[in-house]
Each structure stands twice: as C-alpha cells, then as structure tokens.
C-alpha positions as CSV (number, residue, x, y, z in Angstrom):
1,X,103.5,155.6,117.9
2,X,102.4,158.2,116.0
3,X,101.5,158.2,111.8
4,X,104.5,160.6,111.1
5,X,107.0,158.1,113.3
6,X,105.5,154.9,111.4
7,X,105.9,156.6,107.9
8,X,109.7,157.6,108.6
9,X,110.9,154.1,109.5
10,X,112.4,151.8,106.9
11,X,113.3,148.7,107.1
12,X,117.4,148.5,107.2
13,X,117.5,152.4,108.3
14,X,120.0,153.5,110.9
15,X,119.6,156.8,111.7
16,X,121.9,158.9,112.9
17,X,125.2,157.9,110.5
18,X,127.3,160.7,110.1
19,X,128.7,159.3,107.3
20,X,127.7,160.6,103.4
21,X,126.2,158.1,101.2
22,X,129.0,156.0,98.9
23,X,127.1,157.0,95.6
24,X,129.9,159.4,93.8
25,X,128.2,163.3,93.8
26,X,125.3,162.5,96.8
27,X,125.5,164.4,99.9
28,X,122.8,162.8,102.0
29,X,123.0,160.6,104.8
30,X,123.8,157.0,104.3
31,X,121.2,155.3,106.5
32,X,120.9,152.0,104.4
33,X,124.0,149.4,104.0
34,X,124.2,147.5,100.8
35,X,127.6,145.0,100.2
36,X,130.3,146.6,98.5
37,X,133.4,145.0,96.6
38,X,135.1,141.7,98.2
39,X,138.5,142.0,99.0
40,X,140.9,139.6,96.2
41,X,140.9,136.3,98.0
42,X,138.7,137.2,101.0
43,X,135.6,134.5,100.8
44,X,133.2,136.6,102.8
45,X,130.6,138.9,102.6
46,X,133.1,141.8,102.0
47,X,133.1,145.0,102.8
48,X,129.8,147.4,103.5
49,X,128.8,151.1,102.0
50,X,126.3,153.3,103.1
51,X,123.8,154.6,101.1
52,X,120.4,157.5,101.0
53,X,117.1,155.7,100.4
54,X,116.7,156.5,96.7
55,X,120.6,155.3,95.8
56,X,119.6,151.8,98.1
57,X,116.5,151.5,96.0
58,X,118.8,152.1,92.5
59,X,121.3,149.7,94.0
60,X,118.5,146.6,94.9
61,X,117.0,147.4,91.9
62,X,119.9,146.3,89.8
63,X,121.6,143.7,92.1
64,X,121.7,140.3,90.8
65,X,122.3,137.8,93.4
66,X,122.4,135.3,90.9
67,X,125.4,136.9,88.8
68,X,127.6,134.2,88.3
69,X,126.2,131.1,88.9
70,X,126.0,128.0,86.7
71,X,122.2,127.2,85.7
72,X,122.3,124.3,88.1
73,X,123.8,126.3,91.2
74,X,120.6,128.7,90.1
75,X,118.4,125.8,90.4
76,X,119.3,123.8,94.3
77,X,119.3,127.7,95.3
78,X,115.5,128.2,94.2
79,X,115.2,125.3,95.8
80,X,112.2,125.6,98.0
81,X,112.8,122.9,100.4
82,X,116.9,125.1,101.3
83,X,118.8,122.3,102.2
84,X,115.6,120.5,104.3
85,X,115.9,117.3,101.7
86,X,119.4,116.2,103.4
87,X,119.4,114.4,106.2
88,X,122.0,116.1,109.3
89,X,124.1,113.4,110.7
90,X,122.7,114.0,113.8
91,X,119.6,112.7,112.7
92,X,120.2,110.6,109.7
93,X,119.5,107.5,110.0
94,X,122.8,105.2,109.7
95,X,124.2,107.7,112.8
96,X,123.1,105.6,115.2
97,X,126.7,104.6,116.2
98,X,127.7,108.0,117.1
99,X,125.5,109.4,120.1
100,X,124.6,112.6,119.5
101,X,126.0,115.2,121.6
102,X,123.5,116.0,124.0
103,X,124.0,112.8,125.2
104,X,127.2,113.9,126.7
105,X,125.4,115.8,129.5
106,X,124.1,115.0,133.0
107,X,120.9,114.5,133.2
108,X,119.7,114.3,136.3
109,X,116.1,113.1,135.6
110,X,117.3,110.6,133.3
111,X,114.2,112.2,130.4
112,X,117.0,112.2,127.5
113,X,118.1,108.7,127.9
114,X,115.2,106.9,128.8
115,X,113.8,108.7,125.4
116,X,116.9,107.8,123.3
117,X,116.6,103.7,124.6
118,X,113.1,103.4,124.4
119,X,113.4,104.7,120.2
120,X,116.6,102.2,119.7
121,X,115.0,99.2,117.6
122,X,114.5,96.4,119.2
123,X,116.1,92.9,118.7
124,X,114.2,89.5,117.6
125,X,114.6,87.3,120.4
126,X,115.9,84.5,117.8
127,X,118.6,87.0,116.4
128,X,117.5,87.4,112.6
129,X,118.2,90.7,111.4
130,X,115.5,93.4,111.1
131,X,115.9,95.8,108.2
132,X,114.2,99.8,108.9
133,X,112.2,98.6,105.9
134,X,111.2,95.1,107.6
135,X,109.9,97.2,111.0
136,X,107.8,99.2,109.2
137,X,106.2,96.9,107.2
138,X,105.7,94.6,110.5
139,X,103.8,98.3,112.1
140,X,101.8,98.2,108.8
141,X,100.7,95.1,109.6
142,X,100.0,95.6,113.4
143,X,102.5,92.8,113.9
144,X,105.2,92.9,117.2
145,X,108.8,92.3,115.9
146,X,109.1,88.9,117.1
147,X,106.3,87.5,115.4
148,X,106.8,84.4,113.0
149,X,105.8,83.2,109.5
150,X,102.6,81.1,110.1
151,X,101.1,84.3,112.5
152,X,102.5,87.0,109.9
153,X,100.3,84.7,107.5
154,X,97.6,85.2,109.6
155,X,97.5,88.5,110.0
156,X,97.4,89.2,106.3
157,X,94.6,86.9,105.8
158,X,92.9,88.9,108.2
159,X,93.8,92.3,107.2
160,X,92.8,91.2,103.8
161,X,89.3,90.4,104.5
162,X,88.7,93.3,106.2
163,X,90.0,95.4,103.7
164,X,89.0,93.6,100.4
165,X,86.1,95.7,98.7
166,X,84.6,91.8,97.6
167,X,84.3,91.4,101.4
168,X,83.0,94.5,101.9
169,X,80.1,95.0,99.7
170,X,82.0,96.7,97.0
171,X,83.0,99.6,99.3
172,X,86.3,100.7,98.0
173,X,87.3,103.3,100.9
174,X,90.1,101.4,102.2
175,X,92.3,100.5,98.8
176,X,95.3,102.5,100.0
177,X,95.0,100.5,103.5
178,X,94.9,97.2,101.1
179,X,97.5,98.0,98.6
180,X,99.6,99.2,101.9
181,X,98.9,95.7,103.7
182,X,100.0,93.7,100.3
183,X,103.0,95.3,99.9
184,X,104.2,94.5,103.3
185,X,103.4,91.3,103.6
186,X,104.8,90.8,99.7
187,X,108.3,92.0,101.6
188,X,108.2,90.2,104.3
189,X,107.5,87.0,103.2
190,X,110.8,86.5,101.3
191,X,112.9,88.4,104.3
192,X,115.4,86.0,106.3
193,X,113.6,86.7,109.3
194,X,110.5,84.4,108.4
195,X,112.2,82.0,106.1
C-alpha cells in the first residue's frame, strides 16, 4: 500500500457517498456517519447523517454520551468490569436445574455430556448435605467428600504441623496456606455433615 493510500484512509470513511454532508452551508462529501435525532418514541439508535471529516471532528468533539444520565447510571457505565461482575444464568451457579442449551444437541462422541456429569457435585454416600462452601473447604484440605469427623480431624492436625512456622523453624512462607487450612476446618467442624 502505498504512503499516500495509508494517509487518506480514516477510520469510519466511506468513500464514494454521493450524498453532501448534513452540516447546514457545507458542500463536501459526507464520508463519516455520526447519529442524528431519535424519532419520539422510537428506543433505538435513531436515525444517521453524513458528515465531511472536519464537521465529524466538530461533532465528536462536542458529543456527550453521558448527557442525561443520573450520577449513578454514569458510574455502572465507567464500570470497568461492563457487566462481567453478574453472573449469566447459564453459568450462575443456582442454574443447575435448567440444562443449558447445548445440551439439547446430539452429540455423537458423547464429549459434552461426559464433561457436564463428571463437574456435577458429587453425593456423600451417607446422604448429608454438601454446601458449595463445604466442597471447597474439604479441596482446601485435600480431603474426598465422603470423609468423616475423626479423619477431617486428622487432616488438620496434619496440615497444621506442616504449615505452623513453630514447626517449621520460624519460616513464615506458608501463613496464607495456614490461615487457608484454619478457616476450613473452623467451617467444617460445626457443618451437619460431620456432626
């Protein structure tokens, strides 16, 4: 491509409009859309006008996306995480009794399915309930769901001397691992499960 090609293209630009740009007295092309005025009672983007390059620039220069809006609505739109905080109900995590919809289609190898059963939690073979909360404390802890008071006692024995900095020669590199083992086994304890 050559220099003069690169320095003519714009972002936006379609070439070859015949139609004059929107700004009142301007006779050059209008190569750049900007929005123009909503219909009354239309909720959509409305309607577009063309404009040159230098009326575009005048027009993004004063445009105001944020005309109207309440502080707060300013605020979840600055938002940097955009709507990625929320949870879809495809994958939140109290959808579980709805499939999702992919699960609605052959497949042949079986992949999708065998993938969806094998991440379904698991049951205690007793039949006490397992909270999301309760499973992930029991992986903290290295422990198998079906595991019962006197070996969950055990493990945190365990995982305490190994992690304790007195049993360690003062060596303090594995607090977060301790504070993480003490707090599951704090929640646990008191669950239904190992009563």
């Amino acid at each position: 491509m050559a220099t003069s090609e690169r320095k003519q293209r714009f972002h936006g630009r379609v070439e070859g409009r015949s139609d004059r740009c929107a700004w009142q007295g301007c006779d050059a092309p209008g190569e750049f859309r900007a929005p123009g005025d909503t219909r009354p009672g239309f909720d959509g983007p409305g309607d577009w006008r063309w404009l040159c390059l230098d009326h575009v620039r005048e027009f993004n220069s004063g445009y105001n996306w944020f005309d109207g809006m309440t502080p707060e609505e300013i605020a979840a739109a600055q938002n940097p995480y955009g709507g990625w905080d929320r949870e879809t109900r495809a994958f939140a995590s109290n959808g579980a009794d709805r499939p999702p919809k992919w699960a609605d289609f052959t497949d042949p190898l079986d992949a999708i399915g065998a993938r969806f059963r094998a991440s379904r939690p698991q049951e205690r073979r007793d039949g006490r309930p397992l909270s999301d909360a309760d499973r992930r404390h029991l992986r903290t802890l290295g422990l198998e769901i079906d595991v019962d008071r006197r070996a969950l006692r055990t493990r945190y024995a365990e995982l305490l001397r190994r992690y304790h900095p007195d049993r360690n020669g003062g060596d303090r590199t594995h607090e977060k691992a301790l504070s993480q083992v003490i707090e599951a086994y704090t929640a646990l304890k008191s669950r239904p499960a190992f009563a």
